[in-house]
C-alpha positions in Angstrom: 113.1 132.4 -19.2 112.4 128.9 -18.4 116.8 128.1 -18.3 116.5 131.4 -15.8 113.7 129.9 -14.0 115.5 126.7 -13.5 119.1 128.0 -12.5 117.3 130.4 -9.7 115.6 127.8 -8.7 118.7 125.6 -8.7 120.4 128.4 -6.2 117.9 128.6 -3.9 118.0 125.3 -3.6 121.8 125.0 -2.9 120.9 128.1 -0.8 118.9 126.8 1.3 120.6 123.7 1.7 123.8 125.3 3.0 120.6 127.1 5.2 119.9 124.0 6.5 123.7 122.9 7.5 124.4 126.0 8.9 120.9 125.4 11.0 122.4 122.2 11.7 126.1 122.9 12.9 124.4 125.7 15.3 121.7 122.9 16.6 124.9 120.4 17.5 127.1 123.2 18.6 123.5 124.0 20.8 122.9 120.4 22.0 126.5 120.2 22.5 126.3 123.3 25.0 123.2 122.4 26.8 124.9 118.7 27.9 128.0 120.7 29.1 125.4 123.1 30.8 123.4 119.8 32.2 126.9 118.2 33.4 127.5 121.7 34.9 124.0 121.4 36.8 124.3 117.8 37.8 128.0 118.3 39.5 126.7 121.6 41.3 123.9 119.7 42.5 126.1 117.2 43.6 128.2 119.4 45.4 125.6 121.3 47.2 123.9 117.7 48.5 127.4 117.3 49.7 127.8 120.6 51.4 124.6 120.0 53.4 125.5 116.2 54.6 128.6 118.1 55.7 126.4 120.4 57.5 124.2 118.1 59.2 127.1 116.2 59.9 128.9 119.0 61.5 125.8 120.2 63.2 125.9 117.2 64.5 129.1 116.8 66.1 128.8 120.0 67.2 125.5 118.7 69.2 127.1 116.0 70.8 130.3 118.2 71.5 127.5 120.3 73.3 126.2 117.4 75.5 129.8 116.0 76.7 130.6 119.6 77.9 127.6 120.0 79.3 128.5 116.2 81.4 131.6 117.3 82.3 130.7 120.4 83.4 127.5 119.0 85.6 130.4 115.6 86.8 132.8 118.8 87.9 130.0 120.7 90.0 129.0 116.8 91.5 132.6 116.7 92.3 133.2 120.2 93.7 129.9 119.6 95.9 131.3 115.8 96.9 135.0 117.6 97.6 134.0 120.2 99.5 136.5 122.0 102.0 135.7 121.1 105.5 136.5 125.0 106.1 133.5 125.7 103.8 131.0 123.3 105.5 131.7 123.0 109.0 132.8 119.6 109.9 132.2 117.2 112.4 135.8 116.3 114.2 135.6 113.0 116.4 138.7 112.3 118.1 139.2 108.7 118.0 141.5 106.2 120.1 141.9 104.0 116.9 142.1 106.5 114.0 143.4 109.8 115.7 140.9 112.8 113.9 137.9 111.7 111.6 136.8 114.3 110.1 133.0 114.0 108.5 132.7 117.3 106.0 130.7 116.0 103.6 127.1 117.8 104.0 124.8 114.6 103.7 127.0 112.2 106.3 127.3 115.0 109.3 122.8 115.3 108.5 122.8 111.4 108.6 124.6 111.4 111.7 122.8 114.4 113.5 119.9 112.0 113.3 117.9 110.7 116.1 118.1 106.9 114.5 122.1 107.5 114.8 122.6 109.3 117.9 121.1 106.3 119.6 124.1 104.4 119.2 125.5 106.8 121.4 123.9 105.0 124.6 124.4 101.8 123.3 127.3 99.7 124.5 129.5 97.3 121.7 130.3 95.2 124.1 127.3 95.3 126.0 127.7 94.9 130.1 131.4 93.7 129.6 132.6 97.3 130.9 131.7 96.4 134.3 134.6 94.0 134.7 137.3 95.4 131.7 136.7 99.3 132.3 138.4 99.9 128.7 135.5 98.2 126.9 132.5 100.8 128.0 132.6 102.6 124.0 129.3 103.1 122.3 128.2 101.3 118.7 128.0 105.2 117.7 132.3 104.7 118.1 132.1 101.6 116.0 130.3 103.2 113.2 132.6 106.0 112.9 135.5 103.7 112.6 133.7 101.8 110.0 133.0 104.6 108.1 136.3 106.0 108.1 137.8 102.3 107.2 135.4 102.0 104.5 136.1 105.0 103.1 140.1 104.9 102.9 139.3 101.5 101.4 137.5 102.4 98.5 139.1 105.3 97.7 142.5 103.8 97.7 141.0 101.6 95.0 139.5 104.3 93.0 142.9 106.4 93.1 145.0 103.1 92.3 142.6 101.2 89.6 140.7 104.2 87.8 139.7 102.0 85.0 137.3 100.7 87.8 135.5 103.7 87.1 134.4 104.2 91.2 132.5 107.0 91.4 131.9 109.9 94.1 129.1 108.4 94.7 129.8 105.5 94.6 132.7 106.0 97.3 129.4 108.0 99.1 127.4 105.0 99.3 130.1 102.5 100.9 130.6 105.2 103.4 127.0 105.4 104.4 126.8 101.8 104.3 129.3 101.4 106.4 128.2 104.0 108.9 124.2 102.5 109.2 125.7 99.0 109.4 125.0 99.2 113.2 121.5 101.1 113.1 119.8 97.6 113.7 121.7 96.6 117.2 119.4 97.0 120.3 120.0 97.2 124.1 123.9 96.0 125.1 124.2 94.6 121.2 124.5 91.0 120.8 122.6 90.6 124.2 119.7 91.8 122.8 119.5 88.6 119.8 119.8 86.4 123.1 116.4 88.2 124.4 114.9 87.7 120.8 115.6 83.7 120.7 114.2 83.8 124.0 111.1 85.5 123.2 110.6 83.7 119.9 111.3 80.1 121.3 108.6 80.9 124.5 106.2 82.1 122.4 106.4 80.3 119.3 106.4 83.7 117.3 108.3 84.9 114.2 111.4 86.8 114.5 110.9 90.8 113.7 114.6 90.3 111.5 116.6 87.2 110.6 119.7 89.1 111.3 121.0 92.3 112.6 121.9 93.9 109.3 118.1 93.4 108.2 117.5 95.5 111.0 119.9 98.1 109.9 118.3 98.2 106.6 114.7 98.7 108.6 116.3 101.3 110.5 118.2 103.2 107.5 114.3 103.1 105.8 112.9 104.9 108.7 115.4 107.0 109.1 114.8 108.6 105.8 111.3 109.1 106.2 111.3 110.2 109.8 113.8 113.5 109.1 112.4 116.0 107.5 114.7 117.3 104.5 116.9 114.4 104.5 115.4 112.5 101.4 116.2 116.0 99.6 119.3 116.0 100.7 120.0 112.8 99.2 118.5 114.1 96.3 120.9 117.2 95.9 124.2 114.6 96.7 123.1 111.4 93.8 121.7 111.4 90.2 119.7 108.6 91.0 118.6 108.4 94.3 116.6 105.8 94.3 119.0 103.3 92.9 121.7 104.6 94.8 119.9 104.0 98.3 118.7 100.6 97.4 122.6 100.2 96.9 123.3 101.1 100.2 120.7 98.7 101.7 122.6 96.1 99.5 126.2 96.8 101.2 125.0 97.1 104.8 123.0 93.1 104.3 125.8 91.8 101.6 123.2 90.3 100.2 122.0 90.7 96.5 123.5 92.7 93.2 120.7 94.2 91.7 122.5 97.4 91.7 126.4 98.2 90.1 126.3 94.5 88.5 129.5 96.0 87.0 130.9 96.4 90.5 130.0 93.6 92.3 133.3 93.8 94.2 132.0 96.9 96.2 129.3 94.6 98.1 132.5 92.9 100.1 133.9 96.2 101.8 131.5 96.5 104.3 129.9 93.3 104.8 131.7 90.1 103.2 130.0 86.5 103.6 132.6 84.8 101.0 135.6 85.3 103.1 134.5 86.8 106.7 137.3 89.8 106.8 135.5 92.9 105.8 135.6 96.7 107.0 133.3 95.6 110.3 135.5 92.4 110.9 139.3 94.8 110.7 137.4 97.7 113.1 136.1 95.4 115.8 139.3 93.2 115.9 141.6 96.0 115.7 139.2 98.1 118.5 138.6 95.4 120.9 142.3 94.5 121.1 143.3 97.4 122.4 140.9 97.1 125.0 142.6 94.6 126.1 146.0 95.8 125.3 146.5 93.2 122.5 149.3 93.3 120.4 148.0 93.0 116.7 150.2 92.4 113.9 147.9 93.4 111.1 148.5 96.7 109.9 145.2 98.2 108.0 147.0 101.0 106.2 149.2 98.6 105.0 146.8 96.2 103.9 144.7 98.6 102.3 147.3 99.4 100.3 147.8 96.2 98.6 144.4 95.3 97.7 143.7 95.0 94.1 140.5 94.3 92.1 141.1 91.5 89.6 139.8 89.4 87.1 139.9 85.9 88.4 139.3 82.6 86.4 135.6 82.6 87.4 135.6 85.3 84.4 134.3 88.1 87.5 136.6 90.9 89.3 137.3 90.3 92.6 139.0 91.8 95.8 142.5 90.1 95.8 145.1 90.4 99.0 148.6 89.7 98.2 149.1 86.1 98.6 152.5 87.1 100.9 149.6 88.3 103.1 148.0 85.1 103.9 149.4 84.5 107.6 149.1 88.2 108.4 145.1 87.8 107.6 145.1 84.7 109.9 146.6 86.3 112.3 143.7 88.2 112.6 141.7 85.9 112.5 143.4 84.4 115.2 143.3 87.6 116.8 139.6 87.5 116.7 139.1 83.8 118.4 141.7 85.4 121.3 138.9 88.2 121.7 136.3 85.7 121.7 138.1 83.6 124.2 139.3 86.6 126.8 136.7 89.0 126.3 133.0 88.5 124.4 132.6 84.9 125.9 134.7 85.5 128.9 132.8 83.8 131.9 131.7 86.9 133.9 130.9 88.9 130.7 128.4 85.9 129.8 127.1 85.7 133.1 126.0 89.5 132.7 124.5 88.6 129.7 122.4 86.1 130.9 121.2 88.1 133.7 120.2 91.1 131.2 118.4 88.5 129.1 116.7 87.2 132.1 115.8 90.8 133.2 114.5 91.7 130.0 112.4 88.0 129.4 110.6 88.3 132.7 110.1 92.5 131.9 108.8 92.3 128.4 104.5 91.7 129.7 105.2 95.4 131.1 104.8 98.5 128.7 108.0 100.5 129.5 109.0 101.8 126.2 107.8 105.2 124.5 106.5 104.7 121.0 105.2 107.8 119.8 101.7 108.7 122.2 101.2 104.9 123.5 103.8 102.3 125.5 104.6 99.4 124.2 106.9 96.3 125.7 110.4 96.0 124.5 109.2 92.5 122.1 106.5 95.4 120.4 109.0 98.0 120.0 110.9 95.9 117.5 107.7 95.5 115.1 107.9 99.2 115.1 111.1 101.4 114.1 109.7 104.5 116.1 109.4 102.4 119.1 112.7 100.8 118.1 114.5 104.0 118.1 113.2 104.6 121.6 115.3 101.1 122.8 118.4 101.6 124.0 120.6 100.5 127.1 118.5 103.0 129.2 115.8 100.2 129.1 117.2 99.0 132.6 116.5 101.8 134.0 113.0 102.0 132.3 112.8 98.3 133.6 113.7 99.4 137.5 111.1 101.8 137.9 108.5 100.6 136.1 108.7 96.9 137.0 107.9 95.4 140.4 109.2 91.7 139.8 111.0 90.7 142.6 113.3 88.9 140.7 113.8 91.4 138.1 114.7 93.8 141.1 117.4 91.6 142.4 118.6 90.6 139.4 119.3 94.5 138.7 120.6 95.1 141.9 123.0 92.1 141.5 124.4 92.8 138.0 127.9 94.4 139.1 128.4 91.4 141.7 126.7 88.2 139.6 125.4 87.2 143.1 122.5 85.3 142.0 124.5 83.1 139.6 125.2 79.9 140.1 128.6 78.6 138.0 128.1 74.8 137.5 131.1 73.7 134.8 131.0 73.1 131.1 131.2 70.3 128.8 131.8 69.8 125.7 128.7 68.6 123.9 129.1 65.6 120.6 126.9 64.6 117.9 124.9 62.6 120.6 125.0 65.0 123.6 124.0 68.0 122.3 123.0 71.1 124.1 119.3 70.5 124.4 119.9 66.6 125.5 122.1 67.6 128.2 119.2 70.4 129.3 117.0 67.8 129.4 119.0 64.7 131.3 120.0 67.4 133.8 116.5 68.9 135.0 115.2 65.2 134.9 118.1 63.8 137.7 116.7 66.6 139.8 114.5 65.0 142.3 114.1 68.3 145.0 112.9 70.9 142.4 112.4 71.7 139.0 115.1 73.8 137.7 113.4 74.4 134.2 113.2 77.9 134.9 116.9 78.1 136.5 118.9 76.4 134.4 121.2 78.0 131.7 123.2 76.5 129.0 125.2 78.7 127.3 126.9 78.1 124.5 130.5 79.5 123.7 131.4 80.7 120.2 135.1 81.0 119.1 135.1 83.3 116.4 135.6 80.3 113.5 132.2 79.6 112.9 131.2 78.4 109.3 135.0 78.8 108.6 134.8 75.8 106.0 133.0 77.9 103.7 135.5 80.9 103.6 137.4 81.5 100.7 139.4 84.3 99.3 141.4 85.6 95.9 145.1 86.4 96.1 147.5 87.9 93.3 150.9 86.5 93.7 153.5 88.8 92.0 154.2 87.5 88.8 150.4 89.0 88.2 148.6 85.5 88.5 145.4 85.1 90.8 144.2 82.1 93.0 141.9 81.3 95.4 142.8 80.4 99.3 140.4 77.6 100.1 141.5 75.5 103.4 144.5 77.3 104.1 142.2 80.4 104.8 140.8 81.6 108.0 141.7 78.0 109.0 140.7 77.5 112.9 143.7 76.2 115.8 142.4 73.0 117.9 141.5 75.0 120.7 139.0 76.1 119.0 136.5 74.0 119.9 132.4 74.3 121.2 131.7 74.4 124.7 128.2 74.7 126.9 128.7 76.1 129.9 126.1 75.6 132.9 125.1 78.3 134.9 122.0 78.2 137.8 119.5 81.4 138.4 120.1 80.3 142.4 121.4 81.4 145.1 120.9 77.8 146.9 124.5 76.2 147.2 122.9 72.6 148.4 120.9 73.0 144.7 123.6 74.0 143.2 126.2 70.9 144.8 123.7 69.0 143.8 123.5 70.1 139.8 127.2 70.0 140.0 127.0 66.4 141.2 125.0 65.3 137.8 126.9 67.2 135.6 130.2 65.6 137.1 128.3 61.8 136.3 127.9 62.6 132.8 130.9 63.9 131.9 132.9 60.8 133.2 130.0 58.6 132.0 129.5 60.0 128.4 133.6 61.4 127.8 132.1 65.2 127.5 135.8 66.5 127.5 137.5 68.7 127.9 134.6 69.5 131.0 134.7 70.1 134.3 132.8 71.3 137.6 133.6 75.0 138.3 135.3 75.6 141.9 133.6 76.1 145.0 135.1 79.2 145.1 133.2 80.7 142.0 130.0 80.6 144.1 131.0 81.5 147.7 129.3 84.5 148.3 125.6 84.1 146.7 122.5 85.3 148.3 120.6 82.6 150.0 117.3 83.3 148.8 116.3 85.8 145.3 113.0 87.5 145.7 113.1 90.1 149.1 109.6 91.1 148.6 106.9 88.1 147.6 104.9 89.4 144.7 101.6 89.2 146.9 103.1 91.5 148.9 103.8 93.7 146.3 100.5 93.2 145.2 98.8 94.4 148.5 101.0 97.5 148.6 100.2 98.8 145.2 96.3 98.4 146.0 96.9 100.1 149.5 98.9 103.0 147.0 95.6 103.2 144.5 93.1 103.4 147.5 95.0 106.2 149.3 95.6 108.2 145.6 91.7 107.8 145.4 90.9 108.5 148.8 93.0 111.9 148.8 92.2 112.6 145.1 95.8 112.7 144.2 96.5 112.2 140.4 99.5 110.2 139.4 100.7 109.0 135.8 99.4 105.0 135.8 103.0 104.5 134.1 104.7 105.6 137.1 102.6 103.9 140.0 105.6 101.1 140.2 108.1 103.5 140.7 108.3 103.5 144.5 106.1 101.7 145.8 107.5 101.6 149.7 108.7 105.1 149.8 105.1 106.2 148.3 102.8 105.0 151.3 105.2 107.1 153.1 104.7 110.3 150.9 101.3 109.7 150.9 100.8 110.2 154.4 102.7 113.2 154.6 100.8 114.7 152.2 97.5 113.8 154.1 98.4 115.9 157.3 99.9 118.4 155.0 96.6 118.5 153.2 94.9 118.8 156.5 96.9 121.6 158.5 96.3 123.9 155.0 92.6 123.2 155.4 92.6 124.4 159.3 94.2 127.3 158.3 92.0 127.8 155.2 94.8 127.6 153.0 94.2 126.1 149.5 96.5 123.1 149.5 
């Protein structure tokens, strides 16, 4: 029982030990599966991290695919609105002796220039009171403008279709062409006659200038324009992403000054207005304008010249505007076309004397309130402190100026402006480092002994179109593709282009005026003033004897008498327009009495 015992016991024990390996090979052949399984797991979770960077990484792309279509499409309705069909929007057609048609189709440009601030131009003369003796020179600074703005834009748009890695914009081609057609909104009565009256004003009165220049003006003018018409702020909103920056652009190009705005495109600042070299869009439009007044042959050909522009980068590291370099005498010929125009017609003798006489007019004038600003009057010195009154001052201040102001002087000098009868030519000189304008003034007035012709005498001097010519430069391209810089060479000025003062007399008193002559003629063979010389008796045959055909006490007396009779009569009569005919009034006035009378015998409400 006990060997029994044993052996059973010895099975069970071999038994269970095969058991136990059995247990065994399933628990490795287990453990074995469940790594395969984790290895499984791990690569599928893997993958699936994968498949959702993919995602997000599609999703994505797919966002930013989104946004440049959605850019593109907004750039192609900005462009559809900036190219719109003149058929679709009405254009503006000027017929131009220059340029043939300009068209202005573009909805924000024809609003600007339906404007009050730009219609003034219209009755504004470029040339000021020139037309009186050259007919051909009587067009408006609204003519100018339209030229510039049609030269400025061919310019930059030749440069966007020939350089498109410039990246000019619509707009930005927008902005040069507003620019260019504002750059005159600043000019007042007759143009550069009108500066003449405001260093007269300012050196009288000791006062500050309202601008320093005329294009600081333009940029006051531009401002008030904005906010004066209704709707046109949101139009400029409609036409430009950024408004704001793009119209503090545009104040930029009309005063070349500063490049706060397109950094990146600094060369736009020099189409309109260009300090560095002197031969921007206004420059080519007035020279190419005013010589056909006076039937000047011109060699320089725009379309040409446009043509071969090209921005570059130059060894300054910047891009600049650079002209072929076989262009250099063709540009000073221009130039030289300019100093001919300066010469012959904007300092030409009788166009100055006008000029003088309009400053004269408008000096002794400016105590009297003649010009509209909104519901008061103001005098033409106020007006320009104030862009509504500003807007109101145009050439028609003479006329404002003849009915509102009884200055004897100021009468005749109106009546006289066509026949320069109270002008008295002396000569001119030609003033040095030791003579210089004011030093002749002063030794002049001084060696009269019979009067003092403070008052009377003018010295005005001549500009020849080459002023601060030293510091003009330009960038060329030569055609091997290398770019330089004209220094000398450029805009450089021909001897007879030299400063004069020329002496004129506010008298019609020939022994006064022999007599100035007589000093003048001393000094210039004493002191070498050449080339100078005493104007012909001639010049000054037919003056009037004496200026002022009514004293002012007379006037005086006769605008009281006018006052009493208004009151006497109860007759109402606008204060502003008491001046305005004084002789012919007393007359009127009496009329109107024994008309007054025979209603009241007849019982007749008068």
């Amino acid at each position: 029982i006990q060997r029994r015992m044993a052996f059973e016991i010895e099975s069970l024990k071999k038994e269970l030990k095969q058991k136990d390996n059995e247990v065994n090979e399933v628990h490795a052949e287990s453990k074995k599966e469940i790594e395969l399984l984790q290895e499984k797991i791990t690569m599928n979770l893997q993958q699936i991290e994968k498949e959702k960077a993919m995602q997000a990484n599609s999703k994505q792309e797919i966002a930013s695919l989104k946004e440049e279509i959605k850019a593109l499409n907004e750039q192609l309705m900005k462009n559809k609105k900036l190219q719109a069909s003149p058929q679709e929007k009405n254009p503006l057609i000027f017929q131009d002796d220059i340029y043939g048609g300009i068209t202005i189709d573009h909805p924000l440009i024809r609003e600007i220039v339906q404007t009050h601030q730009f219609q003034r131009l219209k009755d504004i003369k470029k040339l000021g009171y020139t037309y009186q003796n050259i007919p051909k020179a009587n067009y408006s600074r609204m003519e100018h403008s339209i030229g510039m703005y049609y030269l400025a834009g061919e310019y930059v748009k030749q440069l966007q279709r020939r350089q498109p890695e410039l990246n000019i914009t619509e707009s930005d081609v927008l902005c040069v062409q507003i620019a260019a057609l504002c750059y005159n909104l600043g000019h007042g009565p007759f143009s550069h006659t009108f500066d003449m009256f405001l260093d007269a004003i300012h050196e009288k009165n000791k006062s500050g200038k309202p601008w320093k220049n005329v294009s600081e003006a333009s940029v006051k003018m531009f401002h008030y324009m904005l906010e004066d018409n209704e709707g046109l702020m949101a139009s400029f909103e409609k036409h430009f992403d950024n408004p704001k920056e793009d119209i503090a652009f545009i104040k930029e190009l009309i005063q070349g000054t500063g490049y706060e705005q397109r950094k990146d495109k600094k060369f736009l600042h020099k189409i309109v207005y260009n300090k560095k070299s002197g031969l921007d869009v206004c420059m080519i439009e007035s020279t190419v304008r005013d010589a056909a007044v006076l039937g000047m042959n011109v060699t320089f050909r725009w379309k040409t010249f446009l043509n071969q522009v090209h921005v570059l980068r130059c060894d300054d590291g910047e891009s600049h505007k650079c002209f072929s370099k076989d262009d250099l005498e063709i540009c000073n010929d221009l130039f030289r076309t300019r100093h001919s125009l300066h010469r012959d017609l904007y300092y030409a003798r009788k166009s100055r004397m006008a000029a003088i006489m309009i400053r004269r007019i408008l000096v002794k004038s400016n105590e009297i309130p003649i010009i509209k600003d909104k519901s008061r009057r103001v005098t033409i010195s106020q007006a320009t402190k104030s862009m509504s009154g500003y807007t109101e001052l145009t050439d028609s201040a003479l006329n404002n100026i003849k009915l509102l102001v009884d200055d004897p002087e100021v009468q005749v000098l109106l009546k006289c402006l066509n026949t320069m009868k109270v002008i008295g030519q002396i000569g001119y000189v030609t003033p040095t480092d030791e003579w210089n304008e004011d030093k002749i003034t002063q030794h002049i007035v001084q060696s009269i002994r019979s009067c003092d012709i403070s008052n009377e005498l003018i010295i005005d001097p001549t500009k020849h179109g080459y002023e601060n010519w030293n510091a003009l430069t330009q960038y060329y391209y030569t055609s091997d593709g290398r770019t330089g810089q004209w220094t000398h060479e450029w805009a450089q000025p021909p001897p007879s282009a030299a400063k004069q003062l020329r002496i004129f007399l506010v008298s019609g008193d020939k022994d006064l005026i022999k007599e100035v002559q007589g000093v003048l003629r001393e000094l210039i063979r004493d002191e070498q003033l050449i080339p100078g010389d005493i104007y012909p008796d001639e010049e000054n045959y037919n003056l009037m004897p004496q200026v002022p055909p009514l004293k002012k006490e007379e006037a005086t007396e006769l605008k009281e008498e006018v006052a009493s009779a208004l009151a006497t009569y109860k007759l109402k009569l606008d204060p502003w327009r008491q001046n305005e005919a004084l002789v012919t009034m007393k007359k009127k006035i009496c009329e109107d009495h024994t008309e007054r009378k025979d209603a009241e015998s007849k019982g007749i409400e008068y």
